[in-house]
N, C-alpha and C positions, 0 to 999 in steps of 0.2 A: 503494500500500500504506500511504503514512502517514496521519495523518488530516487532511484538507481541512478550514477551516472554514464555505467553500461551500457543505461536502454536510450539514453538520449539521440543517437543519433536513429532510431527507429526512427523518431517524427520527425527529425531536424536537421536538415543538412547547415554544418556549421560554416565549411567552408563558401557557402551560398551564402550568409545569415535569412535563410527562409527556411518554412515550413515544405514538408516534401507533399507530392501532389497525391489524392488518393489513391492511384494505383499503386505508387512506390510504396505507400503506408503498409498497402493489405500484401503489398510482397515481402516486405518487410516483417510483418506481423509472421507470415505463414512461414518466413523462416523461422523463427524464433517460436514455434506449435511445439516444439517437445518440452522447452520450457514452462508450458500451464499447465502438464501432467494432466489431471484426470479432468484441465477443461481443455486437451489439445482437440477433442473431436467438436466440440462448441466452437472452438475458435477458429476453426478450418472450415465448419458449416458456416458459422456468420460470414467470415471473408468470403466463401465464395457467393452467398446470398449479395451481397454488398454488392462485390464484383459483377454480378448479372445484371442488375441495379444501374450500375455506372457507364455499364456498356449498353443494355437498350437508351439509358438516358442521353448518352453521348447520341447516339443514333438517331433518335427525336431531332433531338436539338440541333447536330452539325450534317445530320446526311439526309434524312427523310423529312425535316421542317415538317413532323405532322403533331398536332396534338393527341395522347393517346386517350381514348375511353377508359372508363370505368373496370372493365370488364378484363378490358387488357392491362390494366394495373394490377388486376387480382391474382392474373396469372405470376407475380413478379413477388408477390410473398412480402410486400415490403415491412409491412406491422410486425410478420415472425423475423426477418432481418434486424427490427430495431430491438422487439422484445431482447432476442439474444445478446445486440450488443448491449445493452442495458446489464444485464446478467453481467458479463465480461468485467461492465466499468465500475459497476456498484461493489464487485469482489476485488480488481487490481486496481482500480484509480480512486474510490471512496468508498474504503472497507469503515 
């Protein structure tokens, strides 16, 4: 729960002084899965939930300019993507 200086560059490229972009995050994250022991299979589902996430959104927005329905957002699981990161952060970042 406290902060590592280990995990720091997870989120933060120093040499940039910027934050790293989502996908670097969730590659970064999925390296680092043996590390949560008995949440590594939570944390491999939520990244790739995310990741599906990121990449129809990109798609929307930079390739197909369409806005999606309803119906095609349910397919995308988003609520079960948050619940679980929820889970993740309320156990490693505000236990």
């Amino acid at each position: 729960g406290n902060y590592a200086e280990i995990n720091h560059d997870i989120w933060y490229n120093r040499t940039k002084k910027r934050y790293h972009g989502l996908e670097m995050l969730i590659d970064n994250l999925l390296s680092k899965s043996n590390d949560f022991h008995e949440d590594k299979e939570l944390l491999e589902q939520t990244c790739s939930a995310i990741d599906a996430i990121r990449i129809e959104a990109n798609k929307c927005v930079h390739r197909d300019y369409k806005i999606p329905n309803e119906e095609y957002l349910k397919t995308l699981k988003i609520e079960n993507a948050v619940v679980s990161a929820r889970k993740l952060y309320k156990k490693y970042c505000n236990p």
